[in-house]
DRENPA-3360 file (N, C-alpha, C; in nm, 2 decimals, always signed):
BEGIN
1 = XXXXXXXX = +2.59/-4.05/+0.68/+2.53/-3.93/+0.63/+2.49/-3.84/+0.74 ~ +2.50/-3.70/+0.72/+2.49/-3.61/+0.85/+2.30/-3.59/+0.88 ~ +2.27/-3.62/+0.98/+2.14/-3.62/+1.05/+2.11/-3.44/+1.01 ~ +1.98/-3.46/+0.91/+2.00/-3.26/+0.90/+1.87/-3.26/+1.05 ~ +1.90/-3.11/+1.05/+1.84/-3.12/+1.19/+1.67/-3.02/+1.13 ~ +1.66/-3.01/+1.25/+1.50/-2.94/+1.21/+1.48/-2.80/+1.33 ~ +1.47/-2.70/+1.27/+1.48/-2.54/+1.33/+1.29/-2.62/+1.41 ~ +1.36/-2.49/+1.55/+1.23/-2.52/+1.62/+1.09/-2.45/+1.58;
9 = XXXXXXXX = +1.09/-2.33/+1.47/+0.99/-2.30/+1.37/+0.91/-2.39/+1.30 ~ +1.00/-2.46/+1.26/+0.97/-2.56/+1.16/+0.87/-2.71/+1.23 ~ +0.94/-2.78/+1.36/+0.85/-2.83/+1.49/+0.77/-2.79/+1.49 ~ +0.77/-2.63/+1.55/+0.61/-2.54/+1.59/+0.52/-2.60/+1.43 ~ +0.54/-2.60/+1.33/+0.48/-2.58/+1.21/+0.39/-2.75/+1.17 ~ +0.50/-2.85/+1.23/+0.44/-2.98/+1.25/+0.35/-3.02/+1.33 ~ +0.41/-2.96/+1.49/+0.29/-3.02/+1.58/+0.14/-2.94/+1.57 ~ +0.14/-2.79/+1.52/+0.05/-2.72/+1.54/-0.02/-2.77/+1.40;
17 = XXXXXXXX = -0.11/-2.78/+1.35/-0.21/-2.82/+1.19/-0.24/-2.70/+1.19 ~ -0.27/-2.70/+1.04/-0.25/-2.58/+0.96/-0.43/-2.51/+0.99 ~ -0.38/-2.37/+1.01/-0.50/-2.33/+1.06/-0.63/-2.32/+0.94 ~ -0.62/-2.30/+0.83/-0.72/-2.30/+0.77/-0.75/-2.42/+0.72 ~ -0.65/-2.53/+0.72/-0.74/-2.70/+0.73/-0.83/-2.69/+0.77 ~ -0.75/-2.70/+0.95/-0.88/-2.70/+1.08/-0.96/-2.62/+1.04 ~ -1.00/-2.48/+1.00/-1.16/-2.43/+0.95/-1.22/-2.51/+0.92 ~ -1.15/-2.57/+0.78/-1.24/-2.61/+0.63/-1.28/-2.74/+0.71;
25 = XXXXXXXX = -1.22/-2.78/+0.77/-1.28/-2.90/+0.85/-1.34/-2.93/+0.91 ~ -1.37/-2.82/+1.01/-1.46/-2.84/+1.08/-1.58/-2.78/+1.04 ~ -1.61/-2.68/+0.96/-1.70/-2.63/+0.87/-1.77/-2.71/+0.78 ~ -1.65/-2.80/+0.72/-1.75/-2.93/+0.62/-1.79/-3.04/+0.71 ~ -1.75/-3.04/+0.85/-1.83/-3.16/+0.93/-1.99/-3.11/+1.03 ~ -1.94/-2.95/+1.02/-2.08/-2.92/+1.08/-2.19/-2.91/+0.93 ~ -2.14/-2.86/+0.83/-2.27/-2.84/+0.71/-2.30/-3.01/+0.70 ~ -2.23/-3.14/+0.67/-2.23/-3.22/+0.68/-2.35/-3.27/+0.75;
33 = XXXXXXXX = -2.32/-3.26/+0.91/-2.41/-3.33/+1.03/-2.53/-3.21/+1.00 ~ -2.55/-3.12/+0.98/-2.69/-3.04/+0.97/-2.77/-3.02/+0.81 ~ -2.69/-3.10/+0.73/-2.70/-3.10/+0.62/-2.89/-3.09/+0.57 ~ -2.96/-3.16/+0.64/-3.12/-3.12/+0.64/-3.17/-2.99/+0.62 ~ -3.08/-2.95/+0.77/-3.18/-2.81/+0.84/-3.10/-2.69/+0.74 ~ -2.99/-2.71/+0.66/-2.91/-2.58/+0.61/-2.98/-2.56/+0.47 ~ -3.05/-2.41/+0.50/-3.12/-2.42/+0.31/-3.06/-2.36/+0.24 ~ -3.09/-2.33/+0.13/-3.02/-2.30/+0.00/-2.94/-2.12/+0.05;
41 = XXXXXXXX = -2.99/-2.07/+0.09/-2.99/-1.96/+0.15/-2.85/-1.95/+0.25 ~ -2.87/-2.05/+0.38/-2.79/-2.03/+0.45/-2.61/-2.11/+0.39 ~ -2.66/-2.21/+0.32/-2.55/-2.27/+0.20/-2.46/-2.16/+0.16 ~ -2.54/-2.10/+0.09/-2.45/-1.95/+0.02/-2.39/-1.88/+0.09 ~ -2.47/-1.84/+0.20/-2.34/-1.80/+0.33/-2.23/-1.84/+0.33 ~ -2.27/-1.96/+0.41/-2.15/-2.07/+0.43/-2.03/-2.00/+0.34 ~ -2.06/-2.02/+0.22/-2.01/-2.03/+0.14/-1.88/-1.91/+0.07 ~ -1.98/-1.81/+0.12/-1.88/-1.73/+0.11/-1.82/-1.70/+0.26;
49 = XXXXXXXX = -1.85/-1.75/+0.39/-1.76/-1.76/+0.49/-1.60/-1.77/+0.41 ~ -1.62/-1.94/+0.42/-1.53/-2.02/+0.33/-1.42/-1.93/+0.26 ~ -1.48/-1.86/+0.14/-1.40/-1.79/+0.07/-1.32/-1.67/+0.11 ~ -1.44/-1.60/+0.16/-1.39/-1.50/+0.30/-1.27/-1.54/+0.35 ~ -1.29/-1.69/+0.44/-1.16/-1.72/+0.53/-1.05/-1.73/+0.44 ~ -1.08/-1.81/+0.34/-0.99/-1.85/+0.28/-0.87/-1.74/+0.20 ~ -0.96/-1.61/+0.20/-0.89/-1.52/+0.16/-0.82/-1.46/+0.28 ~ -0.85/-1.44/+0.34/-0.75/-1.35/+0.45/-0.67/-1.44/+0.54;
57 = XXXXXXXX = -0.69/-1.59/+0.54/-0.54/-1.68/+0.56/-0.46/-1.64/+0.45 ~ -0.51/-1.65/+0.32/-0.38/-1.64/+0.27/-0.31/-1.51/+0.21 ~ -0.39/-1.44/+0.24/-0.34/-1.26/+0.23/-0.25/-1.25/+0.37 ~ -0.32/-1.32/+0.52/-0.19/-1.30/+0.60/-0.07/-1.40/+0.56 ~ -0.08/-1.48/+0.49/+0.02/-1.58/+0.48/+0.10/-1.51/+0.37 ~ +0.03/-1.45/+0.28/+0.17/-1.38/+0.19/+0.23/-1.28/+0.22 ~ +0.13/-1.17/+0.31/+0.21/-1.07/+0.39/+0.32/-1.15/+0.53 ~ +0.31/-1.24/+0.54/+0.43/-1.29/+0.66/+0.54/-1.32/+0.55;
65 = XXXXXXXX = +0.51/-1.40/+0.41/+0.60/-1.43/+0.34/+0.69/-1.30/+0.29 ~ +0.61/-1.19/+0.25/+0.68/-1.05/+0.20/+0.77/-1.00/+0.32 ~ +0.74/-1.01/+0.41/+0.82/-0.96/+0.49/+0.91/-1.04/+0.57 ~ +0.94/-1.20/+0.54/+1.02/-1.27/+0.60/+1.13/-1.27/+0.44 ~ +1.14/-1.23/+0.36/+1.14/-1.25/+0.23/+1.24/-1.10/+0.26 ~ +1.15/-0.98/+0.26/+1.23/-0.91/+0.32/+1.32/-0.87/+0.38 ~ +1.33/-0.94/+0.51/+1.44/-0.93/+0.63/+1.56/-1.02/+0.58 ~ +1.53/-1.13/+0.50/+1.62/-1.21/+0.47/+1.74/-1.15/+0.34;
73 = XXXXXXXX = +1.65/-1.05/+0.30/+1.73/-0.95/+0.19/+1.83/-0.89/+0.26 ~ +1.79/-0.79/+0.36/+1.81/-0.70/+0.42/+1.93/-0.75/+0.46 ~ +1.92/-0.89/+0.55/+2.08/-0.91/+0.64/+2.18/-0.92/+0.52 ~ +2.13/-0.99/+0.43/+2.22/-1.01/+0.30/+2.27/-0.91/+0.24 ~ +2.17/-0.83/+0.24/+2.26/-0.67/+0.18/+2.35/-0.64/+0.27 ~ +2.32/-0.62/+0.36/+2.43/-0.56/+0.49/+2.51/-0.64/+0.47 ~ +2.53/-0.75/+0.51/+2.64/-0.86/+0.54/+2.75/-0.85/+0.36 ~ +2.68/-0.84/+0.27/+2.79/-0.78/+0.15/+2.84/-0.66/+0.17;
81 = XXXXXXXX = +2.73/-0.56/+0.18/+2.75/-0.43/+0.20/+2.86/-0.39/+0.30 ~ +2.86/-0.46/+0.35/+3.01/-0.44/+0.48/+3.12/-0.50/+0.40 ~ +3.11/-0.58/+0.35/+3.21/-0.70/+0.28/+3.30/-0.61/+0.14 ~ +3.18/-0.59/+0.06/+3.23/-0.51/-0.07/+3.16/-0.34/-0.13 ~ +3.08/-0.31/-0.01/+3.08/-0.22/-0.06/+2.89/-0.18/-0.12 ~ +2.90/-0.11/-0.16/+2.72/-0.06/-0.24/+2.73/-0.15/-0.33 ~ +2.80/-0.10/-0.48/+2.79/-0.17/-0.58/+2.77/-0.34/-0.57 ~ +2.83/-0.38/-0.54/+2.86/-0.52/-0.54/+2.74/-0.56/-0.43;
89 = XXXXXXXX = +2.72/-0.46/-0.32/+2.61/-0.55/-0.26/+2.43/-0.56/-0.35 ~ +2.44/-0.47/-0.40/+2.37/-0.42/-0.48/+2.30/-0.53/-0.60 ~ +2.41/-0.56/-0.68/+2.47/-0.67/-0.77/+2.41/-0.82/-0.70 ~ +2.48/-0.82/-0.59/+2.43/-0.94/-0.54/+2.29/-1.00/-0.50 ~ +2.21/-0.93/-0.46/+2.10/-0.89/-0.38/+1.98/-0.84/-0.53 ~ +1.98/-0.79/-0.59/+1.89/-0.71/-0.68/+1.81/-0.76/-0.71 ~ +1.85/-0.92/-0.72/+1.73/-1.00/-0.77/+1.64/-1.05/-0.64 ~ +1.66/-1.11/-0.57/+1.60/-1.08/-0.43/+1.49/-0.98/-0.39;
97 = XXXXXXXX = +1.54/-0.86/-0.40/+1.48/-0.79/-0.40/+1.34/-0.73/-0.51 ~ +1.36/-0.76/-0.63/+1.30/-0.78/-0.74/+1.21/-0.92/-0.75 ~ +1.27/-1.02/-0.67/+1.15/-1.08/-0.66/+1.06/-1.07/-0.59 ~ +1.06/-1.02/-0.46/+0.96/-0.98/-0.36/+0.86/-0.90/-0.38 ~ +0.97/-0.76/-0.50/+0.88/-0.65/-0.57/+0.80/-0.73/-0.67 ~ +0.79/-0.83/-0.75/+0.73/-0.88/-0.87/+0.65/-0.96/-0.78 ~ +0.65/-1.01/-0.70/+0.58/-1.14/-0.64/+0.44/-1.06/-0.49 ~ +0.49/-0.94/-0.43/+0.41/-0.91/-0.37/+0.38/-0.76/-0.34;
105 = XXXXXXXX = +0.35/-0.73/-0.47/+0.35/-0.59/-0.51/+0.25/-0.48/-0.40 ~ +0.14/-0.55/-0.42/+0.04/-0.53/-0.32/+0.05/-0.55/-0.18 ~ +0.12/-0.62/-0.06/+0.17/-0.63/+0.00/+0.26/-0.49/+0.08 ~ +0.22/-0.50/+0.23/+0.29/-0.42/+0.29/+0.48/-0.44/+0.25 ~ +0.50/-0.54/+0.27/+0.62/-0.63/+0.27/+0.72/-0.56/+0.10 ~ +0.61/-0.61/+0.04/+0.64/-0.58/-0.09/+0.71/-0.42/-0.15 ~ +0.64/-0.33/-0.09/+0.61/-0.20/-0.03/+0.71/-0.15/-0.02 ~ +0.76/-0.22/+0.12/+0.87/-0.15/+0.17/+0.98/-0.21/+0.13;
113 = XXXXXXXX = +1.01/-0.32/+0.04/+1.15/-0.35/+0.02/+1.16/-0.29/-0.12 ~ +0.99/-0.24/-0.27/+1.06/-0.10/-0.28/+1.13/+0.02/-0.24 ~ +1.09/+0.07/-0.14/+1.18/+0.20/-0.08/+1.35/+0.12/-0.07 ~ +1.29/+0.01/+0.06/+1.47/-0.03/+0.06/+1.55/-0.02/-0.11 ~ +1.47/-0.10/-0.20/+1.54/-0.13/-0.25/+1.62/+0.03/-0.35 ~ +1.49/+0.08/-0.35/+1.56/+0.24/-0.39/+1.66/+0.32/-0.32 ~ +1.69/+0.27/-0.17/+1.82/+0.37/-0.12/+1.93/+0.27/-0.13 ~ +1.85/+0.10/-0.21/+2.05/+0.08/-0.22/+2.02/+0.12/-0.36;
121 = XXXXXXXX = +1.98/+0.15/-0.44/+2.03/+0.19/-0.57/+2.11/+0.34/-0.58 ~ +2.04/+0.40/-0.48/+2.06/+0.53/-0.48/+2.25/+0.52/-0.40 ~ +2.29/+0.43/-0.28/+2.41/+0.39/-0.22/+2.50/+0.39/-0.33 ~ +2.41/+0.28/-0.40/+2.51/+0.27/-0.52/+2.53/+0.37/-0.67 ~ +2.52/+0.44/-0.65/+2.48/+0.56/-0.76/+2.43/+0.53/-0.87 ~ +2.37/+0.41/-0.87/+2.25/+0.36/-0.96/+2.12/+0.50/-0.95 ~ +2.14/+0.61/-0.99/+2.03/+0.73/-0.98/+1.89/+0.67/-1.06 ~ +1.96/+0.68/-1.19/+1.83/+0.65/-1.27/+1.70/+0.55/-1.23;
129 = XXXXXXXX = +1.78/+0.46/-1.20/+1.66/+0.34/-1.12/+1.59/+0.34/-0.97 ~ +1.68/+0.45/-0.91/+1.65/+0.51/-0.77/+1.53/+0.57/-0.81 ~ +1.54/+0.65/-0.87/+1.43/+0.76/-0.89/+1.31/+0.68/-0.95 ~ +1.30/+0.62/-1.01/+1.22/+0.53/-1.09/+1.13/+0.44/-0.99 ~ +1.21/+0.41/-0.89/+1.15/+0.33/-0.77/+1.08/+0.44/-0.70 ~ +1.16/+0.54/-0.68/+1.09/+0.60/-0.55/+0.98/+0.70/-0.62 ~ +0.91/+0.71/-0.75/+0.85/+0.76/-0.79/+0.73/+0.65/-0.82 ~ +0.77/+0.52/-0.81/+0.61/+0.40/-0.81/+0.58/+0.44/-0.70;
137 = XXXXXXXX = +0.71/+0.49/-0.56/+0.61/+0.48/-0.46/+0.55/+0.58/-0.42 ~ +0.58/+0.72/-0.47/+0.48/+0.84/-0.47/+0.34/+0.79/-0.44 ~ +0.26/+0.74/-0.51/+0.09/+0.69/-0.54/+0.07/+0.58/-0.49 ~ +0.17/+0.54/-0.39/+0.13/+0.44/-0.27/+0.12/+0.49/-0.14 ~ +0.17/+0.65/-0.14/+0.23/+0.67/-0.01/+0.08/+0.78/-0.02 ~ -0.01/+0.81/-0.03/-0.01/+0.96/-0.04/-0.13/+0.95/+0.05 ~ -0.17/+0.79/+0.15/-0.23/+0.86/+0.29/-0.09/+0.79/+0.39 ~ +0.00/+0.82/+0.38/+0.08/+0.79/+0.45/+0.24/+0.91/+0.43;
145 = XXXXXXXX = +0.18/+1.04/+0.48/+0.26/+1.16/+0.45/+0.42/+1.11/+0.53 ~ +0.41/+1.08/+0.62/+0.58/+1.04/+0.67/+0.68/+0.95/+0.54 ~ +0.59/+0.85/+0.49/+0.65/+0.75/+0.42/+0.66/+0.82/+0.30 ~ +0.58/+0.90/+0.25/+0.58/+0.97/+0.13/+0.67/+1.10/+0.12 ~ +0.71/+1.18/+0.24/+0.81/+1.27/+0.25/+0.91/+1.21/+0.26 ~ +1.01/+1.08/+0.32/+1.11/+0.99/+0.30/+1.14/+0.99/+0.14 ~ +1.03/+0.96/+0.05/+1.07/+0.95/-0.05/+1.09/+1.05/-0.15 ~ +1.02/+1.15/-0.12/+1.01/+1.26/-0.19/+1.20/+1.33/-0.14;
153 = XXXXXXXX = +1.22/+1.32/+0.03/+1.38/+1.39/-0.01/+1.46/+1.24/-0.11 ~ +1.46/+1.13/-0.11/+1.51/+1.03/-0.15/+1.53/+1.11/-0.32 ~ +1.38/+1.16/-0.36/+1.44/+1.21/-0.49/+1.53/+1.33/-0.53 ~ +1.51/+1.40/-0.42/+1.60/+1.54/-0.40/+1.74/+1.51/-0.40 ~ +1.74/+1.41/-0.27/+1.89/+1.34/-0.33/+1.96/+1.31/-0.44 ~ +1.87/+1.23/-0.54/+1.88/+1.18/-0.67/+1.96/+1.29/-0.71 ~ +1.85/+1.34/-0.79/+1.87/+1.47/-0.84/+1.98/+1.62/-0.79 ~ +2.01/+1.56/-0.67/+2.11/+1.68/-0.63/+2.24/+1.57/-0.70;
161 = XXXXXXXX = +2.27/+1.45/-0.69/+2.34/+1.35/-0.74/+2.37/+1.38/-0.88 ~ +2.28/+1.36/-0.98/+2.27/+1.42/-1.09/+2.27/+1.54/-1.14 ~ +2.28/+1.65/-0.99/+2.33/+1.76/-1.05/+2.24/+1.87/-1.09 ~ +2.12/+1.80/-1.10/+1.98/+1.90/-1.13/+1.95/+1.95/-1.03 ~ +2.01/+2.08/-0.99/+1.97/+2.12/-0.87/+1.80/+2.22/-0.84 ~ +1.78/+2.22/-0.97/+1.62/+2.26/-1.01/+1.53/+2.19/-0.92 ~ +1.56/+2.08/-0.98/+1.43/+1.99/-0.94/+1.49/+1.93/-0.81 ~ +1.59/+1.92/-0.74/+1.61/+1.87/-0.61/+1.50/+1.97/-0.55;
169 = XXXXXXXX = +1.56/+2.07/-0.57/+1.48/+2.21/-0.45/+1.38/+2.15/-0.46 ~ +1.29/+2.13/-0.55/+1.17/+2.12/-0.59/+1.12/+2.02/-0.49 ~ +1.17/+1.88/-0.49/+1.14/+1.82/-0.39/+1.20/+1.88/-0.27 ~ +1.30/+1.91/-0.21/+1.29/+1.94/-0.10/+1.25/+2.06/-0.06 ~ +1.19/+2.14/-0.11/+1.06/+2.24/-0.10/+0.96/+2.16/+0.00 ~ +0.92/+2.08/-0.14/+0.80/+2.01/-0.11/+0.78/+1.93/+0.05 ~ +0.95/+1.88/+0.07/+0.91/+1.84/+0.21/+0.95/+1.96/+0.30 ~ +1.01/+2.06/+0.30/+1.01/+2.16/+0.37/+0.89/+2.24/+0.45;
177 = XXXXXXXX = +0.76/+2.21/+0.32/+0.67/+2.28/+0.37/+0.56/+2.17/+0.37 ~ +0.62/+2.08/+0.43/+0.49/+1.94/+0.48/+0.46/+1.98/+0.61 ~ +0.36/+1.93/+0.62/+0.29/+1.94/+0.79/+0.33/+1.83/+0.90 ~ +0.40/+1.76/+0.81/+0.42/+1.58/+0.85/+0.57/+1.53/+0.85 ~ +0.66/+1.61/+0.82/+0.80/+1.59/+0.88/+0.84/+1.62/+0.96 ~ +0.91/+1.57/+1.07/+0.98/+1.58/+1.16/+1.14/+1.64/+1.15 ~ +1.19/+1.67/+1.08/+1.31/+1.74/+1.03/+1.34/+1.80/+0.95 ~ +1.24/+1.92/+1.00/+1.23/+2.02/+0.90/+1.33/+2.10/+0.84;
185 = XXXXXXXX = +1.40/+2.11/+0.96/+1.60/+2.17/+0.97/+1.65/+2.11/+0.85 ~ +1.65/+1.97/+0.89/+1.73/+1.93/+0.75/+1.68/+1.93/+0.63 ~ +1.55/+1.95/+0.59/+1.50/+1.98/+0.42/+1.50/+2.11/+0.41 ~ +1.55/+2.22/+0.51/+1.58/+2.33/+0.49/+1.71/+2.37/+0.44 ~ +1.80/+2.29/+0.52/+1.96/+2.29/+0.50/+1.97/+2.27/+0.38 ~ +1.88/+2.14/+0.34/+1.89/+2.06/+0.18/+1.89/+2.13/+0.10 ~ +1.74/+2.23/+0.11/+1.69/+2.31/+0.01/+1.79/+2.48/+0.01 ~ +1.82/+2.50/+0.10/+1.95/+2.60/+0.07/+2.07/+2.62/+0.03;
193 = XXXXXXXX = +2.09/+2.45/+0.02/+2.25/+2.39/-0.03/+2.19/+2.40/-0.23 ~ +2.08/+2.37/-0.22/+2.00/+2.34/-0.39/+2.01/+2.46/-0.43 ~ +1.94/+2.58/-0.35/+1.93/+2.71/-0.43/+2.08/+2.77/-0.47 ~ +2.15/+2.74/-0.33/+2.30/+2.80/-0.33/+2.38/+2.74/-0.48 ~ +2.32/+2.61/-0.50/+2.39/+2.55/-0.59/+2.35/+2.58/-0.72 ~ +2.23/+2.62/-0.71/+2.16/+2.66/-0.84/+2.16/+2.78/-0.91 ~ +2.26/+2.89/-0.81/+2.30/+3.03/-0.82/+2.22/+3.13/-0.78 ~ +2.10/+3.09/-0.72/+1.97/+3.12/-0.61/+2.00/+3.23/-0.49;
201 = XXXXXXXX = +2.10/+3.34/-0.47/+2.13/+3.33/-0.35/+2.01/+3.40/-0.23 ~ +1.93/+3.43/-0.32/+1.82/+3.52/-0.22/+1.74/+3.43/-0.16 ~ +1.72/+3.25/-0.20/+1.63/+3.17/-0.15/+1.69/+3.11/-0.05 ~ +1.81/+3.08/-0.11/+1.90/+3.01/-0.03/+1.91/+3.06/+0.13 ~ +2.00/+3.24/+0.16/+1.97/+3.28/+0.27/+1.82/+3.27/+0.35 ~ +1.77/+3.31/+0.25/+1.61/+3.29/+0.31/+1.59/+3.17/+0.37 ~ +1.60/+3.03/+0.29/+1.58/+2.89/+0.39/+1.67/+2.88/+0.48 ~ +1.84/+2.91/+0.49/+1.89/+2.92/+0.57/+1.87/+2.97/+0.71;
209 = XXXXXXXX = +1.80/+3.10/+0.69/+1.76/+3.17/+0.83/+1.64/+3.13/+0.87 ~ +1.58/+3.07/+0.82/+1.46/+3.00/+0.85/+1.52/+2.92/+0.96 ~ +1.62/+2.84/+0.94/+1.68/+2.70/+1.01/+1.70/+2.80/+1.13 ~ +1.72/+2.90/+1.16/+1.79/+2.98/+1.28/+1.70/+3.02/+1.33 ~ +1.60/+3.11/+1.29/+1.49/+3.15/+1.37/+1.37/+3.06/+1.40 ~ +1.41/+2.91/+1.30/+1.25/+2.87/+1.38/+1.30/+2.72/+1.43 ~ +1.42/+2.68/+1.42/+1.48/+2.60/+1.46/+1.62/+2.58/+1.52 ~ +1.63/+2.71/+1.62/+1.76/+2.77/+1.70/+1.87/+2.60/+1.78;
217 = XXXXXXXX = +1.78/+2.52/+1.77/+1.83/+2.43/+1.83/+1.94/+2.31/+1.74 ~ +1.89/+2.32/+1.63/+1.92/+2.21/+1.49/+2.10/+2.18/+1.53 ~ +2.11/+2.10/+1.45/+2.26/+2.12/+1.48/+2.35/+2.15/+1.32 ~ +2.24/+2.21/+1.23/+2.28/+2.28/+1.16/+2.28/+2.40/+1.20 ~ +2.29/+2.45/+1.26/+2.28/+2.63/+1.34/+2.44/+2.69/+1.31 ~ +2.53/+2.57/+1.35/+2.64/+2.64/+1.35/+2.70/+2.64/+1.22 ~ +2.65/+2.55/+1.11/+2.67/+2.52/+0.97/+2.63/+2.65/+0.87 ~ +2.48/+2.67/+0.94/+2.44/+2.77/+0.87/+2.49/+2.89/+0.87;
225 = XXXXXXXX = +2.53/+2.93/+1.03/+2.57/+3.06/+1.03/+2.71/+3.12/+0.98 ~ +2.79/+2.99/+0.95/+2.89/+2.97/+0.86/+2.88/+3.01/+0.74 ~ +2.80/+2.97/+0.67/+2.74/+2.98/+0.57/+2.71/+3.13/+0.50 ~ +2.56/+3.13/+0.64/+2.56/+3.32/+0.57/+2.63/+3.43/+0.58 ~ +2.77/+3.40/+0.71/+2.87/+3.47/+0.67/+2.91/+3.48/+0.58 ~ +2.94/+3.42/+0.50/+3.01/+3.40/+0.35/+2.92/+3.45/+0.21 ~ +2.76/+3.40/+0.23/+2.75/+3.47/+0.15/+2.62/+3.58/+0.13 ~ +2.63/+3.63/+0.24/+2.52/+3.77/+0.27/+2.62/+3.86/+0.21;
% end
């Protein structure tokens, strides 16, 4: 029979003892040996030490699990994703992903393999459940403006997908005129491709030349000025 072997994580995991044993242990051997002098009072401390500790080992212990849980998605997506494609990786993976979402909602980990999980839905032109994800994460994100404008063009996307070019603008407006994105150019391009599309043309040029005069560098510059040749 083949000798299974043992990952050197897993070693580290034996010879090291488990750190909130060693607490509880050595905690019930000092209340133990002082057991006299500890009054009712300092008991209850103790006590909720204890619970205290006990909470934030295992709040770090589920956040290392959400995010090892995570990564282990992530190669797997890709490694399909290369193989067959969005859909199929998609297919394969969903549940994976769905458990991490059901299991550590709360969780940073948890968190973010929402978002992942909404740009493969969205890869896959699964729209409807894109948007659905990336709208739980609206009212997670909203002291975290970077993470929250990701998601906000995520739905602009959607919706330019679907065609509704109303509400794309709408979001990419919205990140257009954030204080907190870093590529402004491109939710301008976005939002001028939305108006253009939406028969808009006075908004359209207007975001367009925005991209030129306040962002002469973009490397939509040459796209754009393409553009308002055609339709100024």
């Amino acid at each position: 029979m083949a000798r299974k072997s043992v990952s050197r994580s897993r070693k580290r995991d034996l010879n090291n003892p488990d750190e909130f044993i060693s607490f509880w242990t050595k905690l019930f051997e000092f209340v133990t040996a002082h057991k006299v002098q500890v009054s009712c009072a300092v008991g209850a401390f103790l006590i909720l030490l204890i619970i205290g500790a006990g909470f934030f080992y295992y709040q770090k212990k589920s956040e290392n699990k959400a995010f090892s849980m995570l990564q282990e998605g992530i190669v797997k997506y890709q490694a399909l994703l290369k193989a067959d494609g969005p859909e199929k990786a998609l297919k394969g993976t969903e549940k994976d992903f769905e458990r991490i979402i059901n299991n550590y909602s709360q969780r940073q980990g948890g968190i973010l393999a929402r978002l992942y999980y909404a740009d493969m839905c969205y890869a896959a032109k699964d729209y409807d459940k894109a948007i659905t994800l990336y709208n739980q994460l609206l009212a997670k994100f909203t002291d975290e403006p970077f993470l929250k404008n990701l998601v906000l063009n995520g739905l602009g996307y959607c919706y330019e997908a679907k065609k509704d070019y109303n509400t794309a603008s709408g979001y990419f407006e919205m990140v257009a005129t954030s204080q907190d994105y870093p590529v402004k150019d491109e939710a301008l391009f976005n939002l001028g491709e939305m108006y253009a599309a939406a028969g808009n043309k006075e908004k359209s040029i207007t975001a367009f030349k925005k991209i030129l005069s306040d962002y002469p560098e973009s490397i939509y510059t040459e796209i754009v000025r393409e553009k308002l040749a055609k339709i100024s």
